[in-house]
C-alpha positions as CSV (number, residue, x, y, z in Angstrom):
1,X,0.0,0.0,0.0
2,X,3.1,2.3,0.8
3,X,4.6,2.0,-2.4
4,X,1.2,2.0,-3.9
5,X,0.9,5.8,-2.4
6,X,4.3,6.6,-3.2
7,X,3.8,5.9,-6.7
8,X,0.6,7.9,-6.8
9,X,2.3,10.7,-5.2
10,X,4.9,10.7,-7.8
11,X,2.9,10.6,-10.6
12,X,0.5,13.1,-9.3
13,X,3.6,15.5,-9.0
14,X,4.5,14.9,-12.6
15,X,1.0,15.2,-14.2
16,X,0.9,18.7,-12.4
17,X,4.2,19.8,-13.8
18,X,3.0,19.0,-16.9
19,X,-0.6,20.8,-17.0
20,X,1.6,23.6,-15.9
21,X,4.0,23.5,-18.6
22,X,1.2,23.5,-20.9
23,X,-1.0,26.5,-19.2
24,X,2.3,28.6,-19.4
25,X,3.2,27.3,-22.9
26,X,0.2,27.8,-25.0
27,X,-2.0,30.0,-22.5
28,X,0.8,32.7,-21.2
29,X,1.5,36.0,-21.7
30,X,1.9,37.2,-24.9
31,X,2.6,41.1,-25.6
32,X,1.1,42.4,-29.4
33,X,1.5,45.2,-31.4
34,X,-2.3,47.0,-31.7
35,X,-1.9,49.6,-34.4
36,X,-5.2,51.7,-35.9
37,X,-7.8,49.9,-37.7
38,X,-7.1,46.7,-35.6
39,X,-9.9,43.9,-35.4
40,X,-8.2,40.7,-33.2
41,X,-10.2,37.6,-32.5
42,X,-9.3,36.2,-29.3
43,X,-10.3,32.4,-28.6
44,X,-9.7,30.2,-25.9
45,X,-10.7,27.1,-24.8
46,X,-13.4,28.0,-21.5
47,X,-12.1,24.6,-20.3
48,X,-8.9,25.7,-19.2
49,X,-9.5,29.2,-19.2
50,X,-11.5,31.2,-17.0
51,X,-10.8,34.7,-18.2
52,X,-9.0,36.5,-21.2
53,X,-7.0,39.7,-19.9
54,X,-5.8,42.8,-21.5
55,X,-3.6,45.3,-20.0
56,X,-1.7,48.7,-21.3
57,X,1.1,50.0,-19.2
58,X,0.8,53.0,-17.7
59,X,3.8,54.7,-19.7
60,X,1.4,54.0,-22.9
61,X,-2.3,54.6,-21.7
62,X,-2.3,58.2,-23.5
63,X,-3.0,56.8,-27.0
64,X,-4.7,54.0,-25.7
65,X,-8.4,55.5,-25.5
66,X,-9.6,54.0,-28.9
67,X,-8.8,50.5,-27.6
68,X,-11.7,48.3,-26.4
69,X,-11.9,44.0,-25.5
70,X,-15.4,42.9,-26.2
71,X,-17.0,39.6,-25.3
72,X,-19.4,38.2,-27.3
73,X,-21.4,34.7,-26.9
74,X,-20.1,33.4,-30.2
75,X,-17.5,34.2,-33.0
76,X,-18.8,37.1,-34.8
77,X,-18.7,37.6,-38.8
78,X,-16.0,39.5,-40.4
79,X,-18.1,41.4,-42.6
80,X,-17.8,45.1,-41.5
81,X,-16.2,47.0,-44.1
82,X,-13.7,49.9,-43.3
83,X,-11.2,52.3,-45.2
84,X,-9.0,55.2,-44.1
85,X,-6.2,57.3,-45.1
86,X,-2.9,57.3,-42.9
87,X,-0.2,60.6,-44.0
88,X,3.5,59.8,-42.9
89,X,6.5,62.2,-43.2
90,X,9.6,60.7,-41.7
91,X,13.1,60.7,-42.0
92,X,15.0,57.8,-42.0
93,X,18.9,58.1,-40.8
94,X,22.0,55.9,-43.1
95,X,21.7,52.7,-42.7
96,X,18.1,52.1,-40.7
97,X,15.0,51.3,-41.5
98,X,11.6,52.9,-39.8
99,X,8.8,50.1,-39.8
100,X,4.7,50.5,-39.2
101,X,2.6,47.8,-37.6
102,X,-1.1,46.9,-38.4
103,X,-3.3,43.9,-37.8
104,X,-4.7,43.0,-41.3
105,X,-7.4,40.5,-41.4
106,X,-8.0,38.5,-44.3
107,X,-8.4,40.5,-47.7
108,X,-7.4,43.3,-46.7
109,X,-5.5,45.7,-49.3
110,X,-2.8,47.9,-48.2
111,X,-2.0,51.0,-50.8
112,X,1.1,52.4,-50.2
113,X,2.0,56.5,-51.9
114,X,5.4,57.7,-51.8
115,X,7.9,60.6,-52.3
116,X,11.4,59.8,-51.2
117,X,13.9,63.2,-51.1
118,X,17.5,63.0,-49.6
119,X,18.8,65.5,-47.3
120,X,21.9,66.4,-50.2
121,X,19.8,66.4,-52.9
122,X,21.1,63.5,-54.6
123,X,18.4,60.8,-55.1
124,X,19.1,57.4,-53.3
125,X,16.8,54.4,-53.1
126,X,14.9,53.4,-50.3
127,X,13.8,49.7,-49.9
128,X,10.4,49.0,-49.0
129,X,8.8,46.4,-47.9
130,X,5.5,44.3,-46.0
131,X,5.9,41.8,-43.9
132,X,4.1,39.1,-42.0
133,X,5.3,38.7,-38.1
134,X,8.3,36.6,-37.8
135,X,9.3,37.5,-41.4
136,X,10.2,40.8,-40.9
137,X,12.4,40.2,-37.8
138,X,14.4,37.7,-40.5
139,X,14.3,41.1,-42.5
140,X,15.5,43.3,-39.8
141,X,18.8,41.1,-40.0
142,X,19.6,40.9,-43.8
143,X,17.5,43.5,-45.7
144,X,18.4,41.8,-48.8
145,X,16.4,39.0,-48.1
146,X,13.7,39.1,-50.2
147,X,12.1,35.7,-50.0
148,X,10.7,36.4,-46.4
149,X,8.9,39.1,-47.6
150,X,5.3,39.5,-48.9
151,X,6.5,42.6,-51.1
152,X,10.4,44.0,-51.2
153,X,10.8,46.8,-53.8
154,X,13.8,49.5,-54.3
155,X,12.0,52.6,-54.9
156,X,13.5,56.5,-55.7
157,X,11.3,59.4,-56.3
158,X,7.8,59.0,-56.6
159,X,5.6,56.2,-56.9
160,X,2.8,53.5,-55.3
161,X,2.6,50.3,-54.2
162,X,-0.2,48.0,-53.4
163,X,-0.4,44.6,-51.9
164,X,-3.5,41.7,-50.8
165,X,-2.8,39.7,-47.5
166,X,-4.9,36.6,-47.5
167,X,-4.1,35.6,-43.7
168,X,-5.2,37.2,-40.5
169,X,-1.9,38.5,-38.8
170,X,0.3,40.9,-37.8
171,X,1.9,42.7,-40.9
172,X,4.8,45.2,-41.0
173,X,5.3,47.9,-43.2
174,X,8.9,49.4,-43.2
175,X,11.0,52.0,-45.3
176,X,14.7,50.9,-45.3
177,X,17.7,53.6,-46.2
178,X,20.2,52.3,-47.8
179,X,22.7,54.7,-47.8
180,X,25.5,54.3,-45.4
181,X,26.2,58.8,-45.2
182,X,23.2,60.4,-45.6
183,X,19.4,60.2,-44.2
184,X,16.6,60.6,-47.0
185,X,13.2,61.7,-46.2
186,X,10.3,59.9,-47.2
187,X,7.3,61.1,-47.3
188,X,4.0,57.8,-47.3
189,X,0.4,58.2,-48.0
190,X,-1.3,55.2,-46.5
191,X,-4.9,54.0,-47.7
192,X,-6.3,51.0,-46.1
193,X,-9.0,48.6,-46.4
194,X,-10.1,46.1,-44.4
195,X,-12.0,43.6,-42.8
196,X,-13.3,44.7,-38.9
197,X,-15.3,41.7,-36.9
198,X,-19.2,42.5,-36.6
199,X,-19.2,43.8,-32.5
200,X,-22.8,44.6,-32.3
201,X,-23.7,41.9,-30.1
202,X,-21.2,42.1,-27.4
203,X,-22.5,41.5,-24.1
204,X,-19.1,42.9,-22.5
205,X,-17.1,46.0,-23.6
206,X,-14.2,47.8,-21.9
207,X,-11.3,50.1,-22.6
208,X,-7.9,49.3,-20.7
209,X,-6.9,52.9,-22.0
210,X,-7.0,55.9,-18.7
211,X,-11.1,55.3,-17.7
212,X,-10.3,51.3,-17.6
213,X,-7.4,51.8,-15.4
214,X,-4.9,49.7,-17.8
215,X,-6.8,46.2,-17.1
216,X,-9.8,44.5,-18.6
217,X,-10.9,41.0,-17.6
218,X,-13.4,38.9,-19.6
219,X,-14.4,36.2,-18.0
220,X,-15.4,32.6,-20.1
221,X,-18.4,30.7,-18.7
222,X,-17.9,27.3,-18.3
223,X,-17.8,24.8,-21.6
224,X,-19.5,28.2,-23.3
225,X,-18.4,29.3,-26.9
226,X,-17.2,32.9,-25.9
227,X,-14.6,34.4,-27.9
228,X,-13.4,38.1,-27.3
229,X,-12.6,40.6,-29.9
230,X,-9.8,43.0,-29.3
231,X,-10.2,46.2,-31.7
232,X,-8.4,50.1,-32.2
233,X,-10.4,53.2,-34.2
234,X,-8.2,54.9,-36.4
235,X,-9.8,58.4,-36.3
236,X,-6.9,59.0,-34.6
237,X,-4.6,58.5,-37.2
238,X,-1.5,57.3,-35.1
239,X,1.7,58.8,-36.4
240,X,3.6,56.6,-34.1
241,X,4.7,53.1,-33.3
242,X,2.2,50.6,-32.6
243,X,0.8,50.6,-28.9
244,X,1.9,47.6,-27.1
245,X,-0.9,45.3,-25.2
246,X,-0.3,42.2,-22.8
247,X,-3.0,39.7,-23.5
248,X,-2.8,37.0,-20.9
249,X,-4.8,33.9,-19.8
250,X,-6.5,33.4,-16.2
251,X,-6.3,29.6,-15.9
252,X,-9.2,27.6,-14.3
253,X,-7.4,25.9,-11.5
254,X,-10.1,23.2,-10.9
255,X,-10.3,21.9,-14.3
256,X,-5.9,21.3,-13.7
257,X,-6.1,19.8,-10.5
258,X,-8.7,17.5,-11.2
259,X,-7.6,16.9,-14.3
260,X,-3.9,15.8,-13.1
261,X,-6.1,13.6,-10.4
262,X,-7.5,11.3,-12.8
263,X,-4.6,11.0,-15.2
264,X,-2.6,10.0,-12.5
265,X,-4.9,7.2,-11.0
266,X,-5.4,5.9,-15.0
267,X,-1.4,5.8,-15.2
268,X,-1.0,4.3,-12.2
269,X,-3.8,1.7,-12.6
270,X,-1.9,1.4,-16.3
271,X,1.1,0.4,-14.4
272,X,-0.5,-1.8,-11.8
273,X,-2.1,-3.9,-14.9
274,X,1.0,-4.4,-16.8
275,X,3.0,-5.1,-13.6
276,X,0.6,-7.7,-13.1
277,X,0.5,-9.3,-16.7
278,X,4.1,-9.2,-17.4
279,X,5.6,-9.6,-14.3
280,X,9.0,-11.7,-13.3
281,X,6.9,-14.7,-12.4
282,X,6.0,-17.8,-14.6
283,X,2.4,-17.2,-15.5
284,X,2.2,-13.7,-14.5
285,X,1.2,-12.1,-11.5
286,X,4.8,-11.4,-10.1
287,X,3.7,-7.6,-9.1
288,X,1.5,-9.1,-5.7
289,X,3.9,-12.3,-5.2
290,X,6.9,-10.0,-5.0
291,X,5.9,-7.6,-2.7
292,X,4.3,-9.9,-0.3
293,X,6.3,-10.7,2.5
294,X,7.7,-14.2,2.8
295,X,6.4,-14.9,6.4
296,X,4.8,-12.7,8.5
297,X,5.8,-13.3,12.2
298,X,7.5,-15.9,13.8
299,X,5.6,-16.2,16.9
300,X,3.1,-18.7,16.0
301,X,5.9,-20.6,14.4
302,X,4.7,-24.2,16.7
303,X,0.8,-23.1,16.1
304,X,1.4,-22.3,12.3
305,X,2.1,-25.7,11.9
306,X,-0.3,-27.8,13.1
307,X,-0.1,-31.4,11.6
308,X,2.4,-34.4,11.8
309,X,2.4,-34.7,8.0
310,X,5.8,-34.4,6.4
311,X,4.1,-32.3,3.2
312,X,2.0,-29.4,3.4
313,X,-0.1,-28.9,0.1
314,X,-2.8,-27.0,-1.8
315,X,-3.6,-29.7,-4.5
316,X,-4.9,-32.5,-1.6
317,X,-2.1,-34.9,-3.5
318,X,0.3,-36.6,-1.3
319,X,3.2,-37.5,-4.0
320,X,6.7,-38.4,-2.4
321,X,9.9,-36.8,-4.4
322,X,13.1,-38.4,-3.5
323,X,14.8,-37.8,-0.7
324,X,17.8,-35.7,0.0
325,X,16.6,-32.8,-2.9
326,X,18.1,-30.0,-1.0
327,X,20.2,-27.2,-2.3
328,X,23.4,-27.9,-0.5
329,X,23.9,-27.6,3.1
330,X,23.8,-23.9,5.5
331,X,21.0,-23.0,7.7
332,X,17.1,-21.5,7.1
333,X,17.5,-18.4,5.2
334,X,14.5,-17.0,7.0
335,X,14.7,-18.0,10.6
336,X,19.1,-18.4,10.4
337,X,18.1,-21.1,13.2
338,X,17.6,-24.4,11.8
339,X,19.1,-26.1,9.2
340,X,17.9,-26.5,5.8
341,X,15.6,-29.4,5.9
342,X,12.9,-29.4,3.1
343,X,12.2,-28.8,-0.5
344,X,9.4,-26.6,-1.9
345,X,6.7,-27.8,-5.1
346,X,7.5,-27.3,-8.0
347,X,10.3,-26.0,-7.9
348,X,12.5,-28.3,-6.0
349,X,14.9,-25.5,-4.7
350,X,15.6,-26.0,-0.5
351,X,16.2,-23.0,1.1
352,X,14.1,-23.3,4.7
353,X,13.6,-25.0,7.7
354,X,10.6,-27.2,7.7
355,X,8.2,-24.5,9.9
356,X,9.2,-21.8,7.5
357,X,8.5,-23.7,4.4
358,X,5.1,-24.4,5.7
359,X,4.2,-21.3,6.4
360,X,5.1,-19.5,3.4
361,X,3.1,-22.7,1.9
362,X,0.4,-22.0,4.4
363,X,0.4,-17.7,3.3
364,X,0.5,-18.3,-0.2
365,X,3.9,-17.5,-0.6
366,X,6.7,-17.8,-3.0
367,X,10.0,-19.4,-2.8
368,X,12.6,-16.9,-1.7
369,X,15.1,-18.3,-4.7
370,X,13.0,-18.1,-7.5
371,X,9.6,-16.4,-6.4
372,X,7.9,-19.3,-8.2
373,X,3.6,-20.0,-7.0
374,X,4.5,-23.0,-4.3
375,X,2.3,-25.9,-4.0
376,X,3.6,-27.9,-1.4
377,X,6.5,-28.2,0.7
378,X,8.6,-31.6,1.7
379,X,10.8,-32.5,4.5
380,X,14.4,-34.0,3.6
381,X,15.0,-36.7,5.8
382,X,18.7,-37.5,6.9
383,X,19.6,-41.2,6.8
């Protein structure tokens, strides 16, 4: 029963460690980049999640008034059309790159008007390019990598560019210089159209901007469908860098627990089974032969054995093996007392006295050399 616990215990411990890795893994804290005209679905499972959080740090709350989490009963359609203009004058310094973020749902269509003038006069190209998430940090590191990017384009003067993104995600928009002496001013007329997520029916609505105090908690009923939306205006027209957001997850502890209760009991009832199918013993069973004790106490030792009869036996048969069977000479390797003076069924190994062999017959025992089911036991008689 101890070791019964103990393994329990242990795997208890280890399913905990791993509903934790998981919680933290695919339900932590993740920071994104909310720039104007941003429509995010939020889903999580209402199993393992009790609430979907959004905070703004305090150093950021300023522009963060047009940001607002809704809760809504079910996914809602993408089908709310929206368009706007965005005006951009910046200068870019030798060598570096100025980059614009914006959550782009799918179909959106980014148009892109430019005027590039350097500071000496002399016309230099600029590289510009859009980028999907991971793809522009590869970018970042070796602007000539073009593969990584939806659209990559050496541009001087005037001109426009336009590209379709056919995946919901993050996408980056950045003006590379790349002249290594002189900055070059670039002047970017955005025009946008999207895709925003129909937030009509939202039974919850809160801004983590200045009136929200920086947080805003939805909570998921349980085994509901909720899913949160997670959306910027852009009458605003940001001129600046995205505004960061921490979305995080608030766990449902009970579901975990109870959860690593039962998978521990059906692993350890897993191992119990297969301990008891393939154990060491012939035939099986070795798991409960193994662990119980060869004899239990000694005291009874003259009551325990009860009879004049030279064999004790489950099977009612009273066959005689030839005498002197035993394994060599040396004393009872239970009681260290008497001498070795019988031989157990079937498997003819001696290793006890005569009271010790029957009582491990008498228990149900096995033999202490080979753990093997015993069926009788026989005295060795000295001529």
């Amino acid at each position: 029963m101890e070791a019964t616990a103990s393994r329990f215990v242990s795997l208890l411990a280890l399913c905990l460690l791993a509903s934790m890795a998981l919680m933290l893994g695919y339900y932590g804290t993740v920071e994104l980049a909310v720039g104007p005209g941003c429509s995010r679905l939020v889903q999580a499972s209402s199993v393992f999640v009790q609430g979907i959080k959004v905070s703004v740090d305090a150093g950021s709350q300023g522009s963060g008034g047009d940001l607002v989490l809704h809760g809504l009963p079910v996914a809602p359609p993408l089908d709310v059309p929206t368009e706007w203009p965005e005006a951009r004058r910046v200068v870019v310094p030798a060598n570096s790159h100025r980059q614009w973020t914006y959550f782009l749902n799918k179909g959106a269509r980014l148009q892109a008007a430019y005027s590039v003038k350097s500071e000496d006069g002399v016309p230099h190209p600029l590289c510009i390019i859009i980028a999907q998430g991971e793809s522009f940090m590869r970018w970042a590191e070796m602007p000539s990598l073009q593969n990584s990017t939806l659209f990559w384009r050496l541009v001087q003067g005037n001109g426009t560019i336009e590209q379709t993104v056919n995946l919901s995600s993050e996408y980056y928009i950045a003006v590379r210089n790349l002249n290594d002496h002189h900055d070059t001013t670039v002047q970017l007329e955005f025009r946008i159209r999207t895709l925003l997520y129909n937030t009509s029916g939202a039974d919850y609505r809160c801004s983590p901007g200045p009136a929200g105090h920086g947080l805003c908690t939805y909570r998921l009923p349980f085994l509901g469908r909720n899913v949160a939306v997670l959306s910027s205006g852009h009458e605003e027209r940001l001129n600046s860098d995205a505004q960061h957001v921490k979305l995080s997850y608030k766990p449902r502890w009970t579901v975990y627990v109870v959860g690593s209760v039962v998978l521990a009991l059906v692993l350890l009832l897993l191992y119990e089974i297969l301990d008891l199918l393939f154990g060491p013993c012939t035939g099986g069973g070795g798991g409960a032969d193994r662990r119980r004790p060869l004899l239990a106490d000694k005291e009874d030792d003259a009551a325990s054995l009860g009879s004049s009869y030279d064999s004790v036996s489950h099977d009612g048969s009273d066959d005689r093996e030839p005498e002197g069977r035993g394994e060599g000479g040396g004393g009872c390797v239970l009681c260290c007392d008497a001498p070795k003076d019988c031989f157990f069924l079937p498997c003819g190994h001696s290793a006890t006295c005569y009271a010790c062999g029957a009582r491990i017959v008498e228990e149900n025992g096995g033999c202490p050399f080979c753990r093997r089911k015993l069926k009788k036991v026989r005295r060795i008689f000295a001529v």
